[in-house]
C-alpha positions as CSV (number, residue, x, y, z in Angstrom):
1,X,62.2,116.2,154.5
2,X,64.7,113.7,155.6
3,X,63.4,111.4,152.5
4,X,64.4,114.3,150.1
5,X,67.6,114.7,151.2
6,X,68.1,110.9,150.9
7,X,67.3,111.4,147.1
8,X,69.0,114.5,146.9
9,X,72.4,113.2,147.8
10,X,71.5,109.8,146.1
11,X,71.4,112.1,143.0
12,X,74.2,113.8,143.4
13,X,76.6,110.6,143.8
14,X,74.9,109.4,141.0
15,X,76.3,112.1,138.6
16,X,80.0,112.3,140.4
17,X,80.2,108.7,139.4
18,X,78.6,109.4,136.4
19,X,79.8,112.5,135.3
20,X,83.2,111.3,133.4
21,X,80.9,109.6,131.4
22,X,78.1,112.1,130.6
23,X,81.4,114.5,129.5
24,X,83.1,112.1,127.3
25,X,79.7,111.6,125.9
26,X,79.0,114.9,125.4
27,X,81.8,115.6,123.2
28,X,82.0,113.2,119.8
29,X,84.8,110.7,119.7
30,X,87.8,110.9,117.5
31,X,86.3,111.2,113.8
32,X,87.3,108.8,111.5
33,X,88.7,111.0,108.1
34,X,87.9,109.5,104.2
35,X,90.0,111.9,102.2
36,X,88.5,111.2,98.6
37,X,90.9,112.4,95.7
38,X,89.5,113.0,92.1
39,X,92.3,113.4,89.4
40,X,91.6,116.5,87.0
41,X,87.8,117.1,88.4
42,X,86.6,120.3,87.2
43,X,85.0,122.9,89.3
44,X,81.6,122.7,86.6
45,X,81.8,119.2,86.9
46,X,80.0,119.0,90.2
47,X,76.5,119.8,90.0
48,X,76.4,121.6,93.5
49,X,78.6,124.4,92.0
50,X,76.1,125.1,88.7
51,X,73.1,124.4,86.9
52,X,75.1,122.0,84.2
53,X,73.9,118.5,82.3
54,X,77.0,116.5,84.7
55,X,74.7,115.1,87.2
56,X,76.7,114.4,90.2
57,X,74.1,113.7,93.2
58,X,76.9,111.8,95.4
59,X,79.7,114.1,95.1
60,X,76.8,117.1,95.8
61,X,75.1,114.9,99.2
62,X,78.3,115.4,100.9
63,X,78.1,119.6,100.6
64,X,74.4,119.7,101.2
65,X,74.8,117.4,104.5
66,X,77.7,118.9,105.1
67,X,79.4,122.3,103.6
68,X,80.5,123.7,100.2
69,X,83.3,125.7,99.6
70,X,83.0,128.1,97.1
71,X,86.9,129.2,96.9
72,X,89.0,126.2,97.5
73,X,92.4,125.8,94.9
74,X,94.1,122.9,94.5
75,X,98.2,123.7,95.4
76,X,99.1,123.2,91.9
77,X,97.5,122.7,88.3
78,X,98.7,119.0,87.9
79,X,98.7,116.1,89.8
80,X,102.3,115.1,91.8
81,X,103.1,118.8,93.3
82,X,99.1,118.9,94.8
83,X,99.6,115.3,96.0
84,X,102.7,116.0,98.2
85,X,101.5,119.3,99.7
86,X,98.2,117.7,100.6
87,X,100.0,114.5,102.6
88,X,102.9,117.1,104.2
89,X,101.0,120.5,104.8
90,X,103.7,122.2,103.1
91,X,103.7,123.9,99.7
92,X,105.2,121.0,97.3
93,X,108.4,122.3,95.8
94,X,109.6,122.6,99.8
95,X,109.2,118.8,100.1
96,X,111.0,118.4,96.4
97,X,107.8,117.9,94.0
98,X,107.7,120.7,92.1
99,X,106.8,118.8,89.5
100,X,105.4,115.8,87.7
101,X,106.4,112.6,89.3
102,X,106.4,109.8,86.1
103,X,106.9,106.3,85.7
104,X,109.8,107.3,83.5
105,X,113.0,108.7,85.3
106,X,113.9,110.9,82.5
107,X,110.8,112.7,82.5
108,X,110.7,113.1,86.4
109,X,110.5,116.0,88.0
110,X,109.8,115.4,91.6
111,X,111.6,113.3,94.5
112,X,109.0,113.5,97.6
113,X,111.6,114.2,100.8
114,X,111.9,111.1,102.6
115,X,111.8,113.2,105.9
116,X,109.1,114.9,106.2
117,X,106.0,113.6,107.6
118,X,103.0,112.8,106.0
119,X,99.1,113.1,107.8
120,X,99.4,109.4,107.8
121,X,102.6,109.4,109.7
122,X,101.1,112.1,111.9
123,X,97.8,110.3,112.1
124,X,99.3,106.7,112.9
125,X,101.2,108.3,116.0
126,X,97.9,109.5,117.5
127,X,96.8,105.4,117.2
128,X,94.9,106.1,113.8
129,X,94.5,102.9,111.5
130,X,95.6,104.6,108.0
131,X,95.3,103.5,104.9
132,X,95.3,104.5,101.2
133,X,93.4,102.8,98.2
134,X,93.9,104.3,94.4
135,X,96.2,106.7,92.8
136,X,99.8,106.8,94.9
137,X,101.9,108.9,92.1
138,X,105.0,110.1,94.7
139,X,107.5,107.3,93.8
140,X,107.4,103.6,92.3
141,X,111.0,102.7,94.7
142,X,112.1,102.9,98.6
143,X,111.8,105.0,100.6
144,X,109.1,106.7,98.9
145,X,106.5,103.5,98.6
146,X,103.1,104.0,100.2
147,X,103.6,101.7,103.4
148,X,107.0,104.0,104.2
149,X,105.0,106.9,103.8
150,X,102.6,106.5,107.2
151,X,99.9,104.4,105.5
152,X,99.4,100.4,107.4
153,X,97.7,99.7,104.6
154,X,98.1,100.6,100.2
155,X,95.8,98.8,98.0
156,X,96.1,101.3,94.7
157,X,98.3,102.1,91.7
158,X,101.7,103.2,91.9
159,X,102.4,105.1,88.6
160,X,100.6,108.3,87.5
161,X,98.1,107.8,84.9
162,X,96.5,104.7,83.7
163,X,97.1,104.4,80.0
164,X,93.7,101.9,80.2
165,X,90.8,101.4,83.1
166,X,90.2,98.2,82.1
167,X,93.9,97.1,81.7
168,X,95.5,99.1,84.7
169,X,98.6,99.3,83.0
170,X,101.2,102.5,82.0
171,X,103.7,102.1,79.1
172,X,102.6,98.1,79.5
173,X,103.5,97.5,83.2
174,X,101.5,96.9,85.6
175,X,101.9,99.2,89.1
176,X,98.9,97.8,91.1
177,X,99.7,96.7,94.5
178,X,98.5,95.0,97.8
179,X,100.8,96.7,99.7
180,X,104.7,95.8,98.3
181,X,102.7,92.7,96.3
182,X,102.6,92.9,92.8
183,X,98.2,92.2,91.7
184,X,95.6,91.7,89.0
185,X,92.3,93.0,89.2
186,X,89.2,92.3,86.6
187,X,87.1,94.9,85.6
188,X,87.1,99.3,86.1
189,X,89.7,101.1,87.9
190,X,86.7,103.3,89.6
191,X,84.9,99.9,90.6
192,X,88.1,98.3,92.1
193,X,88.9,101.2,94.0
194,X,85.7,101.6,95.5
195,X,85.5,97.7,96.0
196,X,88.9,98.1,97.8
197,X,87.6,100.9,100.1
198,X,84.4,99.3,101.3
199,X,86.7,96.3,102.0
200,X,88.5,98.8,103.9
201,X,86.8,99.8,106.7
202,X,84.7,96.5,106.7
203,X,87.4,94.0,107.8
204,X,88.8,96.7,110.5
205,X,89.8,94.2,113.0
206,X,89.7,96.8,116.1
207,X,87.7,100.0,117.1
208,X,91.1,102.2,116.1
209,X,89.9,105.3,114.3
210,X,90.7,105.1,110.7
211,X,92.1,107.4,108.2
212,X,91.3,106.2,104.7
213,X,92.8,108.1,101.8
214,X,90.8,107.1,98.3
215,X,92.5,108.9,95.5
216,X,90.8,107.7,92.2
217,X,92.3,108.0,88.5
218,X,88.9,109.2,87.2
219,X,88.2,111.4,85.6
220,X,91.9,111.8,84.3
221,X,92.5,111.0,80.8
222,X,91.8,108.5,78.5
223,X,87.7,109.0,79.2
224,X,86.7,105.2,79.9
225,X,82.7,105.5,80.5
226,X,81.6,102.1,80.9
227,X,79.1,102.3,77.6
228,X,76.1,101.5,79.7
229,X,76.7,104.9,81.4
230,X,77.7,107.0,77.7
231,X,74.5,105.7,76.5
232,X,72.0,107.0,79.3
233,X,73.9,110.4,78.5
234,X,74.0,110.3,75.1
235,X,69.9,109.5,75.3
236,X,69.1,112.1,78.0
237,X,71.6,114.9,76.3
238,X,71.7,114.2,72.7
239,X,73.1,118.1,72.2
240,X,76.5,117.2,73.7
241,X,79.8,116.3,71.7
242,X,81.2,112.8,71.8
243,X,84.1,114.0,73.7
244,X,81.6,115.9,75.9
245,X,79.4,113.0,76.4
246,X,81.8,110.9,77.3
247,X,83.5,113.2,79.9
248,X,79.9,113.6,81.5
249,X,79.5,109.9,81.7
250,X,83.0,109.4,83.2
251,X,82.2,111.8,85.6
252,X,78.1,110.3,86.5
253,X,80.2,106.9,86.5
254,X,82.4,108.2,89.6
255,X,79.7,109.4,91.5
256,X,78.0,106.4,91.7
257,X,80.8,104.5,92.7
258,X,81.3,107.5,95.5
259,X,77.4,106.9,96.6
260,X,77.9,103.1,96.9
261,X,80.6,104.3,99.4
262,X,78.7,106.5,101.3
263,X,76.0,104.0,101.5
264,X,78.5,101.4,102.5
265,X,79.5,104.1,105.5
266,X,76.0,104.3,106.7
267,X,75.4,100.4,107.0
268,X,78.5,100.3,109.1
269,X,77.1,102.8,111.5
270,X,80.4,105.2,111.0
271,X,78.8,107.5,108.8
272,X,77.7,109.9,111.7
273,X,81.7,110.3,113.2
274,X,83.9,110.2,109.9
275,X,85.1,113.3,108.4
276,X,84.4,112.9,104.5
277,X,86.0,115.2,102.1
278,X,85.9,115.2,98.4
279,X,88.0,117.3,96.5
280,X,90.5,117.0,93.3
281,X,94.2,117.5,92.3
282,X,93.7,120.3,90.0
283,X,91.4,122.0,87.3
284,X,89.9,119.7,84.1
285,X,91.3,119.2,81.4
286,X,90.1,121.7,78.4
287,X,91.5,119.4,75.4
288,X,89.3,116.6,77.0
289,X,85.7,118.4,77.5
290,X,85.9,118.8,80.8
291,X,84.6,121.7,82.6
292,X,85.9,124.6,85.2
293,X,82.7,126.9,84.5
294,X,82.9,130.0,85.5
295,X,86.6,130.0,85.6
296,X,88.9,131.0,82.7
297,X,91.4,128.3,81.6
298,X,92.1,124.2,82.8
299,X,95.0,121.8,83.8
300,X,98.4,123.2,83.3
301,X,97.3,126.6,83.8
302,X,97.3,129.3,86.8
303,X,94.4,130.9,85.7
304,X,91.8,129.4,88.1
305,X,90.3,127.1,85.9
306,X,93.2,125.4,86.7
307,X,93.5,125.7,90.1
308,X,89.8,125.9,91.2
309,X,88.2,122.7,92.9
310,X,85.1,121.6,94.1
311,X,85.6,120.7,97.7
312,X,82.4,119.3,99.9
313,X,82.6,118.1,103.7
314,X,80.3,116.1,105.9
315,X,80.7,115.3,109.6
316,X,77.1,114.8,110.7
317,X,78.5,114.6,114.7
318,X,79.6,118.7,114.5
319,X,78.9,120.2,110.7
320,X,75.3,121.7,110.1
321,X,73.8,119.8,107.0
322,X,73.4,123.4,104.0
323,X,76.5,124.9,105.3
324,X,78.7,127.2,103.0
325,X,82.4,128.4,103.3
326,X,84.0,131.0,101.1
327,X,86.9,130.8,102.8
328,X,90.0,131.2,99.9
329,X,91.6,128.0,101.0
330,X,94.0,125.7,99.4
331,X,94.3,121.7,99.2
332,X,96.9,121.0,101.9
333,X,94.8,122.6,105.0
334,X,93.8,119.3,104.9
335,X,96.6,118.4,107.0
336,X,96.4,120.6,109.9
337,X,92.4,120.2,109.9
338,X,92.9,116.3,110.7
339,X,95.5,116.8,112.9
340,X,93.5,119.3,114.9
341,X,90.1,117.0,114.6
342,X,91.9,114.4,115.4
343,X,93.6,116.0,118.8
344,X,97.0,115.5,117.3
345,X,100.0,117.8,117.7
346,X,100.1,119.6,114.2
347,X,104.0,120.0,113.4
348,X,105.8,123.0,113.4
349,X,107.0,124.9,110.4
350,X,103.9,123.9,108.0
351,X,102.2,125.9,105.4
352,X,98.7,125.3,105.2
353,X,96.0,126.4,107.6
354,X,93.2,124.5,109.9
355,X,89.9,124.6,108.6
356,X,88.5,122.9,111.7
357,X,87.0,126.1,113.5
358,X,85.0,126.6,110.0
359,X,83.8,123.0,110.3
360,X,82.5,123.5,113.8
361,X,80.7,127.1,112.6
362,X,83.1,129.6,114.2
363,X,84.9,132.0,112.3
364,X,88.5,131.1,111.2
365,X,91.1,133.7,113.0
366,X,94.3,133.6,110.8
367,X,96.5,136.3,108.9
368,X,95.5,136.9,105.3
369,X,98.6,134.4,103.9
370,X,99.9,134.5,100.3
371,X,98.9,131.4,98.0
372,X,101.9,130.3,95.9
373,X,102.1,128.1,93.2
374,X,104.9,126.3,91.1
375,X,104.5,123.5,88.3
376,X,107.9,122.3,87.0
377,X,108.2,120.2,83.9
378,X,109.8,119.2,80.2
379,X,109.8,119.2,77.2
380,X,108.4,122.0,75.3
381,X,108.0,124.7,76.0
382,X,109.3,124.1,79.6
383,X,112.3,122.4,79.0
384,X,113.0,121.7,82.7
385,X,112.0,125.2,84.1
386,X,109.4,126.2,86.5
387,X,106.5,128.4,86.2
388,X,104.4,130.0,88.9
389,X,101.6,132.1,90.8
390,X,101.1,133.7,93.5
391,X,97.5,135.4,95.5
392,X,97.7,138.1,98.0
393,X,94.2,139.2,99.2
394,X,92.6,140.4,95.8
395,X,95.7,140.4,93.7
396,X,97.1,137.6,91.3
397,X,100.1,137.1,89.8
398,X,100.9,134.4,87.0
399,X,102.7,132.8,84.1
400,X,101.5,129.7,82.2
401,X,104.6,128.8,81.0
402,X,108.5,129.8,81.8
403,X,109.2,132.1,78.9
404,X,105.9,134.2,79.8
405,X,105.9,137.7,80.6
406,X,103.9,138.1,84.3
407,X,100.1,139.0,84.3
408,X,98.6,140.7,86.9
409,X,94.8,140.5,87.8
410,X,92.4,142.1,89.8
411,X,91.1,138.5,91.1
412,X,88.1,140.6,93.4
413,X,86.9,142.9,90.6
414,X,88.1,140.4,87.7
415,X,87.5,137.4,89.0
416,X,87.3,135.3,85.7
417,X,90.9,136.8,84.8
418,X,90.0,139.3,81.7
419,X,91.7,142.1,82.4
420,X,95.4,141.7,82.2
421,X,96.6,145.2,84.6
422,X,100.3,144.3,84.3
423,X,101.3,147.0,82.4
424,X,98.7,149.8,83.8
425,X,99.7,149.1,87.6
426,X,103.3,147.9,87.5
427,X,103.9,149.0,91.5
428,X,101.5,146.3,92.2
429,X,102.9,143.8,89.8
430,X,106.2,144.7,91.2
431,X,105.0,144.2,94.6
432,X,103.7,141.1,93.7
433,X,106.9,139.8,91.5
434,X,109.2,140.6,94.9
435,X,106.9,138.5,96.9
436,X,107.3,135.9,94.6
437,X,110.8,135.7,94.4
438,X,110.8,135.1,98.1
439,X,108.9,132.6,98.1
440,X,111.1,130.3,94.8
441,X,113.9,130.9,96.7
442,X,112.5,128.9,100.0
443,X,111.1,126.2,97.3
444,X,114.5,126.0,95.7
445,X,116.2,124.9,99.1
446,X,114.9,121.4,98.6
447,X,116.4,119.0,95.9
448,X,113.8,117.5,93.6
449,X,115.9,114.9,92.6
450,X,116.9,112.2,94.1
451,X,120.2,112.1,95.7
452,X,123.1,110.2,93.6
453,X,123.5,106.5,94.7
């Protein structure tokens, strides 16, 4: 008897010294995020989301080990406006990018407010080692450069669209960088990037969780296929279009690369801890054969072809591999959900909304929120003006461009946007129109220019 007691309170000293141990192990340590950002991705052009000939087994891996969401939008139909609300949490025009921001100053229509905080910012004040590699797009001049933004680290392009893969350049300058350094690289954007990424989080010089933002130009106009990867398409789908063929190649092409990183994850051991997400800026782009199957419309528009992504996450420590969401989400929640992950303080006075419960299978408690939307831009037929959206519950209001009379759908019942219902429920479009105005007016409280020198 005396002998059992011995061991019994040998035991139990053994787990009071223990035990701070055994619970820090218990829980998973701070995830490490990869935010991966495709430029004009169409919903149909992930094979997870539909039967199609775009084979995408990368881009689908991280749904199937992870979860799918069905009913994720991007915060605007072009590139700039989604950018800034996915970095600040807030919808775009409220941090001034309500519109396109270019490499030419006349045809600018976006200053990205110097004080509000990015998830980089956020991230690198909870001790997170951030960085971002690819497609910057929020300014080419101080204060807005990458490295004032939050990020330790930019390896990317500065400008908006490359006008060659192969030559990097827009309008004949060159806006790749190494930080503030001015660089060459040989060979396809899509490569380099990916090459820049693995490099990444191989040289990480300390155990510092990371936050690695890759935001690729692909597949964003002109469609550069390698022509090793047109051919196998053009053999295995000799129905398609040259335009379409080419898209589907451009689009097989990225996911590669995308497996070469998740592969790259995996021999570093980090694949089980990092939180990787894959989503896009906004819809495809109709006039280029891309594809937003089932959903009416592309890039540019507010019909959800437009604004409908595919968005996949995997975190092996907590997410259970098959999982589906169809939570009606937009872009920036990915804010808050790192922050929250990441046992940060999420700031006060944001708009977007923590997936993180949904990631840890537990329903997702918030009031039903309004969806807004706002693309500003020239020439014709905007001339400078804005045009907008806006979703509450099953309702939908839109324009496509300034001059546009309101249409009103049924986004439940309708949910490929057939039935225009302005004009046969106008308390609802009413309704919907007041809501709206609200919601401009709060947008137009931030300059989108930048202030005079």
């Amino acid at each position: 008897m005396q002998t059992h007691r011995r061991i019994a309170a040998l035991l139990t000293a053994l787990v009071l010294i223990f035990s701070p141990a055994l619970g820090t192990a218990a829980e998973p340590a701070r995830p490490n995020f990869l935010v991966i950002l495709a430029d004009d991705h169409g919903y149909g052009d992930v094979s997870a989301y539909q039967n199609a000939v775009v084979r995408t087994p990368n881009i689908d891996r991280i749904g199937s080990e992870g979860m799918l969401f069905t009913a994720m939008r991007a915060n605007c139909t072009v590139c700039s406006p989604s950018r800034a609300a996915m970095l600040t949490g807030r919808y775009a025009d409220r941090v001034g990018v309500p519109g396109v921001i270019r490499t030419q100053p006349e045809n600018t229509w976006g200053y990205f407010a110097p004080q509000v905080p990015t998830l980089a910012d956020e991230l690198k004040r909870a001790g997170y080692h951030t960085s971002l590699v690819g497609k910057w797009h929020l300014g080419l001049t101080s204060p807005n450069l990458p490295n004032e933004r939050g990020f330790d680290v930019f390896h990317g392009f500065l400008g908006d669209m490359m006008d060659d893969y192969y030559t990097h350049q827009r309008h004949g300058n060159n806006y790749l960088r190494k930080n503030q350094e001015v660089v060459e690289a040989k060979g396809h954007a899509t490569e380099i990037f990916t090459d820049w990424a693995i490099d990444s989080f191989r040289q990480r010089k300390d155990d510092a969780p990371f936050f690695l933002y890759l935001a690729y130009n692909a597949p964003h106009f002109p469609i550069q296929p390698p022509e090793e990867w047109l051919q196998k398409v053009k053999q295995r789908a000799p129905q398609l279009s040259e335009a379409r063929a080419r898209n589907v190649a451009f689009v097989e092409h990225l996911d590669h690369h995308i497996g070469r990183l998740l592969d790259a994850l995996d021999a570093a051991g980090l694949a089980k801890n990092t939180v990787v997400i894959f989503g896009a800026d906004n819809g495809g782009s109709l006039a280029h054969a891309q594809n937003n199957d089932p959903w009416r419309g592309g890039k540019q528009d507010h019909y959800d072809g437009g604004l409908r992504i595919p968005f996949l996450v995997r975190w092996p420590a907590q997410i259970k591999a098959g999982a589906r969401s169809d939570y009606p989400g937009l872009l920036f929640d990915i804010f808050p959900t790192c922050l929250e992950l990441a046992g940060a303080k999420v700031p006060a006075g944001i708009d977007a909304v923590s997936l993180a419960p949904l990631l840890r299978g537990q329903p997702l408690h918030t009031p039903e929120r309004e969806l807004y939307f706002v693309r500003r831009e020239g020439g014709k037929p905007y001339l400078g003006k804005a045009y907008h959206a806006l979703i509450r519950g099953d309702w939908k209001i839109l324009q496509n461009h300034p001059s546009q009379a309101y249409e009103l759908y049924n986004v439940k019942n309708d949910p490929k946007e057939k039935n225009d219902l302005s004009s046969t429920n106008p308390a609802m479009l009413e309704e919907l129109t007041t809501a709206l105005k609200r919601q401009i007016k709060r947008g137009e409280e931030t300059p989108w220019r930048a202030p005079a020198k």
